[in-house]
N, C-alpha and C positions, 0 to 999 in steps of 0.2 A: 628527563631520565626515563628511560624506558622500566616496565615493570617486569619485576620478577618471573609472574610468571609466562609473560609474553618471549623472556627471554630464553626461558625454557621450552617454550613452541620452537623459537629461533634454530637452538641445537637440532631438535628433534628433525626440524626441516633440512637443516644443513645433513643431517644424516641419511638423508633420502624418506624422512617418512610423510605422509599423505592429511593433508587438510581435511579434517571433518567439519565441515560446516553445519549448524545445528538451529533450526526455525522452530519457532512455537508456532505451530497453524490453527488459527479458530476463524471464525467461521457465525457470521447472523449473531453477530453478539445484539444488536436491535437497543441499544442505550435510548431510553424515552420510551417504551412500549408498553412501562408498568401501568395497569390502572389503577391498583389502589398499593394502599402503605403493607398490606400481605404480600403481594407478588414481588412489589420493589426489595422488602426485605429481603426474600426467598435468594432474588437472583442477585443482590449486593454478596449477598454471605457465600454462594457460587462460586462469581465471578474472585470473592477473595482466597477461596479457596482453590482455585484455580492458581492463582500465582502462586500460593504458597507452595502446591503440585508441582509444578511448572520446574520451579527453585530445584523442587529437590531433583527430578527428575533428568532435567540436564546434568547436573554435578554429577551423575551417576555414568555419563557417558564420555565423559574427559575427550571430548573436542573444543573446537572454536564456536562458543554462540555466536551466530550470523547475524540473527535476529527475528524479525516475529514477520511472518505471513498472514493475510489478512483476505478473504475473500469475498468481501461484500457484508452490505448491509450491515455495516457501522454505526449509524442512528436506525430511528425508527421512522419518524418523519422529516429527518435532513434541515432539521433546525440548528443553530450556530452552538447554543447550550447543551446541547443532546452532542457535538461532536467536541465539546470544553469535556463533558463529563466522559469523554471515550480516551482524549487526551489523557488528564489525570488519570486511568487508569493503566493505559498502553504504557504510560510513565512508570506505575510501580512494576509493572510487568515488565520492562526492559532491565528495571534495577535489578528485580529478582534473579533473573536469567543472565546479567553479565554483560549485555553489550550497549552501544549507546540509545539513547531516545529516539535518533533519528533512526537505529535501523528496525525500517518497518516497511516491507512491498504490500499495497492495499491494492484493490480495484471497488467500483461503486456497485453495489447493486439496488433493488429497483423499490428498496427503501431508504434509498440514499439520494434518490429525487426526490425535488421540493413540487408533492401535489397542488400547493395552493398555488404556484405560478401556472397550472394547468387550465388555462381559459377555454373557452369555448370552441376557439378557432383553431389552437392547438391540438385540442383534442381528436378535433375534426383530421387535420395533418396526420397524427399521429395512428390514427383509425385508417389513412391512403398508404401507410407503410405499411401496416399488418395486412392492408384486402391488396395492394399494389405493387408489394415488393420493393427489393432495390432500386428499381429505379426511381421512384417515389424520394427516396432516401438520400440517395446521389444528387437530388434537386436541388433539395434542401441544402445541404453542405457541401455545393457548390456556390452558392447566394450568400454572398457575406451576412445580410441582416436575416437570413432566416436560419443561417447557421447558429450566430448568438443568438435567436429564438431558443433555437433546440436547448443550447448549454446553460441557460437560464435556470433551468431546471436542477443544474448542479452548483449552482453558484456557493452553497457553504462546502460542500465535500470539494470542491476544485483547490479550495482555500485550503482548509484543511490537511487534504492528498498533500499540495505542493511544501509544505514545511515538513513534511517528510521524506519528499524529496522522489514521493507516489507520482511526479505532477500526470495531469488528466491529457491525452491528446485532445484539443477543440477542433479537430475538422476531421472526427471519424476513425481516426488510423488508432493503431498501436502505439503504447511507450513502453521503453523497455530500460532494464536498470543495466548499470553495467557490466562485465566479466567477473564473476568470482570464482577464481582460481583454487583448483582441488589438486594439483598436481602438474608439472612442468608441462606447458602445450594441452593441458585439459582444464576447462572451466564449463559452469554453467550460467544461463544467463534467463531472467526473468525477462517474459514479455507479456502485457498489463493489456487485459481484453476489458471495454468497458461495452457489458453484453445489455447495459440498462439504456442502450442508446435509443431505442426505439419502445419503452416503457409508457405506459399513462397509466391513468389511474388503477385500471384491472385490463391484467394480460392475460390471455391464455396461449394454452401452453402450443408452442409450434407455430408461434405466431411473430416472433421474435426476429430482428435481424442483424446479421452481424456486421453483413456490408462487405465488400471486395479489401475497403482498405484495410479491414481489422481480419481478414481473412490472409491477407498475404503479408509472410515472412520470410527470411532468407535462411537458409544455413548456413552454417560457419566450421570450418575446418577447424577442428580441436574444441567447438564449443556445441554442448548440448542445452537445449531451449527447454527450457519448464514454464508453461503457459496457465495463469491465471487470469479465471473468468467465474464471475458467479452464477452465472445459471450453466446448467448441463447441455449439453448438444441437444440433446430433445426440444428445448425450448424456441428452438430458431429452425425458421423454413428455410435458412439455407443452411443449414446443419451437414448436407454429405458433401458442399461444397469445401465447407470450413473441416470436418474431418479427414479430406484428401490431403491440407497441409497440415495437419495433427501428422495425419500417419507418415506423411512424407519426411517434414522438417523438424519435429519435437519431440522430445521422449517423457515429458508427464505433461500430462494434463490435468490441473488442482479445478474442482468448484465447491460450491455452495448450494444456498436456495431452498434445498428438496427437507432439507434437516435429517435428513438418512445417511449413515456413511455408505459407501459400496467401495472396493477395490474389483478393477478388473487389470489386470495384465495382458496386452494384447501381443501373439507373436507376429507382426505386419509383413516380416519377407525373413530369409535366412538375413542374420545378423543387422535384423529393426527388431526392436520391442517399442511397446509405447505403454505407458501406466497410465491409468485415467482413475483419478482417486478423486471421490466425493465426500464432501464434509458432513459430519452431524451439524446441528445449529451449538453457539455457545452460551446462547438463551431462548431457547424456542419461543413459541407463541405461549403454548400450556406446555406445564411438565404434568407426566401422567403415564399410562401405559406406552401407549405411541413412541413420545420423545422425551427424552431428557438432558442436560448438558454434556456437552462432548466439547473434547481438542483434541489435534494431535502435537506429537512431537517429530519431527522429521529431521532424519540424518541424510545430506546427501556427501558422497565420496567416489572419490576414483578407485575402482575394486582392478592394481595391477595384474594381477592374473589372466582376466577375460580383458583387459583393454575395455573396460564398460562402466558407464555410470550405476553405482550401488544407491539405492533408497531405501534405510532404515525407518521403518514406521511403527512407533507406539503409541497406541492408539488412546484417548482416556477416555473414563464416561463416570458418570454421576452413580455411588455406590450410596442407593437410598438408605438402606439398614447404620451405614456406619456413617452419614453425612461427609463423605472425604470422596476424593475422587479413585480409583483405580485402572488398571490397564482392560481394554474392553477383549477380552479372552473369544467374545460370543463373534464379534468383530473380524477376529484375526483366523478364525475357525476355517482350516483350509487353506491359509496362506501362509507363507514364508516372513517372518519379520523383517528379514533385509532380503529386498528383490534386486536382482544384478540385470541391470537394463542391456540388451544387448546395443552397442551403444554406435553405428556408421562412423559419426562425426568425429569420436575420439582417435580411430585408426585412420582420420584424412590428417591429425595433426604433423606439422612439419616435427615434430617430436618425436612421432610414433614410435614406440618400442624402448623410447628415457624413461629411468626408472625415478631419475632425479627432480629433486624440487627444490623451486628459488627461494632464498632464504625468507625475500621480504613478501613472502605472503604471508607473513604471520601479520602482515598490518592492513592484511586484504580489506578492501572499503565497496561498498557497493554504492559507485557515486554517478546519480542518474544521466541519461543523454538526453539534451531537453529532444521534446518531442513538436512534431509540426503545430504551428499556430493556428486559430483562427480566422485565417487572411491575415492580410499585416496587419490591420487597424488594432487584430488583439495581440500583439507583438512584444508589449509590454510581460504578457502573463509568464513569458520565458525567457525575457531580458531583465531578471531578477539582478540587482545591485547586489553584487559581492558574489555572486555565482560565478563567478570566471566567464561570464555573460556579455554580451554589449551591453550599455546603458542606455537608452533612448532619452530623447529632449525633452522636459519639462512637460511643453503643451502634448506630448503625446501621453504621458503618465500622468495628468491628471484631467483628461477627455473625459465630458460627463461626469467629474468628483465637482462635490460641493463645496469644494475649500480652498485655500487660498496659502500659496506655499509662504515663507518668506523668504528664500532663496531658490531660483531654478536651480533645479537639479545638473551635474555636468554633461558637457556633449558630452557623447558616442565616447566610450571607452572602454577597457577592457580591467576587470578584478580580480585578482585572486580569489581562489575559495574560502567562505568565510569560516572560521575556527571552529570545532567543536562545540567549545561553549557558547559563542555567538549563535549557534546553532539550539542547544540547550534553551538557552536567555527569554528568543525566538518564540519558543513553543510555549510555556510559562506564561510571557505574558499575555499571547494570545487566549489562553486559557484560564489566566486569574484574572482578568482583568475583562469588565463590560464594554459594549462597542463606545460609552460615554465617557467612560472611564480612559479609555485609550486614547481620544480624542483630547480630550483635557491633558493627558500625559505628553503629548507631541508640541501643545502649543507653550508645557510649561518647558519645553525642553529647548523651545523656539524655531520651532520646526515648522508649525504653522500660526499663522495668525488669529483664530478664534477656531472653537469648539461646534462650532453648529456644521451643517450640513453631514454628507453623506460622503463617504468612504467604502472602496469596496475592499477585501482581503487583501490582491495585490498590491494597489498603491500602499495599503496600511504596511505591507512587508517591505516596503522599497522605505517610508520614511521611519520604520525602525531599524533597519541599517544605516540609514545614514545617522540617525541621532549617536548609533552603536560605533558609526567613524568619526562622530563629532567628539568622543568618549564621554558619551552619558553611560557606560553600561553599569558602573557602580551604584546611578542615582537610580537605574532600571532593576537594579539589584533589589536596592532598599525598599523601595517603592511595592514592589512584588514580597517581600519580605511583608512588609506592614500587614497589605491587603490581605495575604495569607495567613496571617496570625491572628488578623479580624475574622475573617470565616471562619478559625477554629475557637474562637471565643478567647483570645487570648490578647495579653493587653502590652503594649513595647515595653 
C-alpha cells in the first residue's frame, strides 16, 4: 500500500509540480575524539540536539527528504566501534528527518584512515606522492598489491561506506550515486571525491592529490553534477587541474575539513555558475570562540523559470546562550538563501522547455552505480550478493578469510535488489553486534563451520545475505532485539 502522503507528492507531480529534494549536510562529525567524559558529554547532547533541529526544520519546508550528505571524517581514528556509534546515530537522524537509513552520500576524510596501518614503508610512499606528484600515484594503483597497500588504510570506512550504498572506488577514480530526478529531463547527480587518497599521518596543506582519475567526469545532458570531497581545492597540488573540471562539468562543489563554512558563488561563463560551499565541522576539535557545531540543510530544485538548478541553504550553528541550535544569520550575511545556479546541462536536456514531471518520481531512489574495482582480484567488494550484482565463486569470496563456509556460495549469477528492510536488518547488525558476536551468529545459522579466524566487512556482508535468503531474518531480528535490550540494561 502506498502511503498517504506519498500519494499526495503523486497528485502534486501529476500536476506538473517540481521535486524538492531535501539533505541534511554535516560535516567532521569525528565520533571517537572525546577525551574525557566532559567533552563526550558536551558533543552527545549536540549531536542530539542536532536531530532534534534537523526534525523540525525539514517539516518546515514540505519537500521530499533525500537524505543526509555527509562530507568526511565520520570517525576520529577509523576504528570499527567509532563508525557502529556514527551508524546508530545517522540511524536516528534519518528517522527524524523522514527518509530511509540507507539514504546517506558519504565521502572519507583523512580521519577516516586507519593511522596504525601506516608503517614505515608506507609512509615513505606516501611522502613520493606529496614531493613526486601524480605520477608517484599512478604507480601505485596501477600495481595490484600496492594498490590494496594504499586502501588498507580504509578498510573499516570502505565497510561501512558500502552498506550505505557510499561504496569507495579502490583504484583511484570516482563513485557516483545515481540520478535524482527534480523535474522531467532534469536531475542531479552526486559524484564521491575520496581526497584522503594520498593522506598519512600529517598533511600539509597543498600537498594533497587528487589524481587524473578522480579529476575526470563527464557531463550529462539534463543532469547537473554536485561534487563531494572533503578537503577544499587549496589542499591538493593539482587543484587548477581539478577546478578546470569543477568549472567546466559541475554546478556545486560541497567540502569539509577547514571547520569554517564559506559560500562562494562563482559566474564561470554566460550561463555557468558553480557554487562551491564549505562546511562548519559538526563536532570540531574544541568548541570556543573559533568554532562551534554547525550543519546545513540543503534544498536542491529545478527553478522552471531560468531552466537552472536552485540551491536552498539554511545554514545551523550552535546558539551557546540558549543551548538549541539556530539559523547562522552571521553565515548568510550577504548571500541569497536560495541561489539559482545558472545551470548548461539542464537547457541540453532532450526535454528542454517541459514543464511537466513523471509521476513516479515521488519514489525517486538514489541507488548507487558500483564503481571500478581494485583489479579483479578485489572484485568481490562490488559483486555484493543481492545487489543486482554478479555473484563470484566461493574460492574467490573467501581468499585470505579464515573460515570455513559450509556451503560454497553459487556460480556467477545475477539478484535482484535486496529489500528495504533487508537493507535496514544489514546495518543493525553490523552495528549491534561485535566482530565475535557476528561470527558466532553465522555459524549458529550454519552458515559457517566455527567461530574462530578472520573475516573482513565484505565477506561478513555476502554471508548475511545469504543467511537473509536462507530466511534467518526473523532469528536476525530476535537476536538484535535481545542484544539491544541488553545494552540498554533491559531484561526479555
Amino acid at each position: 500500500m502506498i502511503p498517504e502522503d506519498v500519494r499526495i507528492l503523486q497528485r502534486q507531480l501529476r500536476r506538473g509540480a517540481v521535486l524538492k529534494a531535501i539533505f541534511v549536510h554535516v560535516s567532521d562529525i569525528h565520533f571517537g575524539q572525546e577525551k574525557d567524559g566532559g567533552s563526550s558529554a558536551s558533543n552527545d547532547e549536540a549531536k542530539r540536539c542536532l536531530i532534534v533541529d534537523a526534525g523540525a526544520e525539514v517539516k518546515k519546508l514540505g519537500g521530499k527528504t533525500a537524505g543526509v550528505i555527509v562530507t568526511g571524517d565520520i570517525a576520529y581514528s577509523a576504528q570499527e566501534d567509532q563508525y557502529a556509534s556514527a551508524g546508530q546515530w545517522l540511524a536516528q537522524l534519518t528517522d527524524a528527518i523522514g527518509c530511509e537509513r540507507t539514504d546517506v552520500q558519504m565521502v572519507p576524510g583523512n580521519h577516516d584512515i586507519d593511522r596504525d596501518v601506516i608503517t614505515n614503508t608506507l609512509e615513505t610512499v606516501l611522502f613520493a606522492f606529496h614531493a613526486g606528484g601524480e605520477y608517484w600515484l599512478d604507480r601505485h594503483l596501477d600495481h595490484p598489491e600496492d594498490c590494496k597497500t594504499l586502501y588498507r588504510r580504509f578498510d573499516a570506512y570502505k565497510g561501512f561506506a558500502l552498506d550505505y550504498r557510499s561504496d569507495l572506488d579502490l583504484n583511484g577514480g570516482v563513485s557516483k550515486s545515481a540520478k535524482l530526478d527534480l523535474a522531467k529531463g532534469r536531475a542531479i547527480r552526486f559524484v564521491r571525491l575520496n581526497s584522503a587518497i594520498a593522506c598519512s599521518k600529517k598533511d600539509d596543506k597543498g600537498k594533497l592529490i587528487f589524481g587524473a582519475r578522480q579529476r575526470i567526469y563527464a557531463e550529462e545532458d539534463g543532469v547537473e553534477l554536485v561534487v563531494l570531497s572533503h578537503h577544499p581545492l587549496s589542499w591538493f597540488q593539482d587543484s587548477e587541474k581539478a577546478r578546470g573540471f569543477l568549472r567546466g562539468r559541475a554546478r556545486v562543489f560541497i567540502s569539509g575539513h577547514e571547520h569554517f563554512p564559506n559560500l562562494d558563488v562563482q559566474k564561470v561563463e554566460e550561463g555557468r555558475d558553480l557554487m562551491m560551499l564549505a562546511a562548519g565541522a559538526t563536532a570540531p576539535d574544541e568548541v570556543g570562540d573559533a568554532f562551534t557545531y554547525k550543519y546545513n540543510i540543503l534544498a536542491f530544485e529545478w527553478d522552471e523559470a531560468q531552466d537552472a538548478l536552485a540551491v536552498t541553504i539554511n545554514p545551523r550553528t550552535w546558539d551557546e546562550g540558549m543551548a538549541r541550535f539556530k539559523r547562522d544569520d552571521d553565515f548568510m550575511e550577504g548571500h541569497n538563501e536560495r541561489q539559482i545556479l545558472a545551470s548548461p546541462n539542464f537547457r541540453k536536456s532532450p526535454t528542454a522547455g517541459a514543464a511537466l514531471v513523471d509521476a513516479d518520481l515521488a519514489t525517486a531512489e538514489l541507488v548507487e552505480e558500483p564503481s571500478s574495482p581494485c583489479h579483479d582480484a578485489d572484485a568481490e567488494q562490488h559483486a555484493a550478493e543481492g545487489d543486482g550484482l554478479p555473484v563470484a565463486a566461493e574460492d574467490n569470496i573467501v581468499d585470505d578469510q579464515e573460515i570455513e563456509p559450509v556451503e560454497p556460495i553459487d556460480p556467477i549469477v545475477a539478484e535482484p535488489e535486496p529489500t528495504q528492510d533487508t537493507r535496514d536488518l544489514q546495518i543493525r547488525f553490523f552495528q549491534v553486534l561485535n566482530d565475535a558476536e557476528r561470527r558466532e551468529a553465522f555459524v549458529a545459522f550454519g552458515i559457517i563451520r566455527n567461530a574462530r579466524g578472520r573475516m573482513d566487512h565484505e565477506t561478513e556482508r555476502r554471508l548475511f545475505r545469504r543467511a537473509v535468503k536462507q530466511g534467518k531474518a526473523g532469528e536476525i531480528e530476535r537476536m538484535l532485539v535481545a542484544a539491544e535490550n541488553e545494552g540498554n540494561g533491559e531484561t526479555a
